[in-house]
N, C-alpha and C positions, 0 to 999 in steps of 0.2 A: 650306517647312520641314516641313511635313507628312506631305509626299511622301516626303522626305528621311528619314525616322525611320522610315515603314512600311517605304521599301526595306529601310534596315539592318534591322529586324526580321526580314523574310523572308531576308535575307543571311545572318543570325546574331548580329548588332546591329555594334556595334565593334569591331574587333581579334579578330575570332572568338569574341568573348563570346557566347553565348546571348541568344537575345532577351527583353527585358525587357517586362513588364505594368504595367500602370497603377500596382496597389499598388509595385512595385518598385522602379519611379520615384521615386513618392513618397517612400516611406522611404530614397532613397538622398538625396532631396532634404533629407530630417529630418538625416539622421546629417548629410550635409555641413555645416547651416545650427548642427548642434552643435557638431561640430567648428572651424567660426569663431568661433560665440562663446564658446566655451573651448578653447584649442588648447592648454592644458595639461589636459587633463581628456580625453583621447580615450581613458583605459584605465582603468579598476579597478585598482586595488593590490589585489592578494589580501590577504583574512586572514591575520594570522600564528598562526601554528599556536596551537591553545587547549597550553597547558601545565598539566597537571589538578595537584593536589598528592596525593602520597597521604594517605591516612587514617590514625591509626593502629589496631590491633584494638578497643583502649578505646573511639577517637570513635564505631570504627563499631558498636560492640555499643550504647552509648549513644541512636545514631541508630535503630539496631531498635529497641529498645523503644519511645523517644518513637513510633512510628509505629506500633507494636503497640498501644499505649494509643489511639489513635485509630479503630481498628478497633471496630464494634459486633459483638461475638461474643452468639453465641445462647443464651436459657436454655438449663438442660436440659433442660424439658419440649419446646423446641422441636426437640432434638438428638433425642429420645426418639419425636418424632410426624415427624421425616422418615426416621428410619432404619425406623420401621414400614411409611413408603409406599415405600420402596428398597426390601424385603425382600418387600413386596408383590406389588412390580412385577416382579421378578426372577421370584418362584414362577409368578408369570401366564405370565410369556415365557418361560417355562421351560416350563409344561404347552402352551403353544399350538404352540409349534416343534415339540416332541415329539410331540403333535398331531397335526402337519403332513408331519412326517415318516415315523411309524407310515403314515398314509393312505397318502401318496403310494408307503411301499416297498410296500405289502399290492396297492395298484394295478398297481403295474409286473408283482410276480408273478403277479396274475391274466392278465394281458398273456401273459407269455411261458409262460404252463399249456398 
């Protein structure tokens, strides 16, 4: 019987099937043994489609707020000490590019002098 299984293998298995691997077996052995003991249950019924309701403008301005109220919004001293580090950071990257860029054209036309 052994014999019998390898040849199909190298043949192509049964009926021109491909040949199968251990796991393949296996899990053909799984689904069948499901399939007996539920032979009404061999498929999924799909979901039925979700049916959303709309909102109306009132619910949903209502629903923003409650979840605006939820938000921890920042003092102003905090508003007041990151727009100083943005402004900061921006002047820095600003002079370093410029920088960067001054050198590199002042180099080129040393180049082609």
């Amino acid at each position: 019987m052994a014999q019998e299984t390898r040849d199909e293998q190298q043949q192509g298995g049964q009926g021109g099937q491909p040949p199968m691997n251990r796991a393949m077996r296996r899990m053909q052995k799984r689904q069948e043994a499901q399939q007996k003991a539920a032979p009404g249950r061999d498929r999924r019924r799909p979901a039925p489609p979700a049916t959303k309701e709309r909102t109306s403008p009132g619910q949903f301005t209502r629903e923003v707020r409650a979840e605006l109220k939820k938000v921890a919004w920042p003092s102003r001293g905090e508003v007041v000490n990151s727009t100083i580090v943005v402004l900061i950071a921006v002047v820095f990257l600003t002079a370093l590019i410029f920088g960067f860029d001054f050198a590199f054209g002042e180099f080129v036309l040393f180049l082609y002098e």
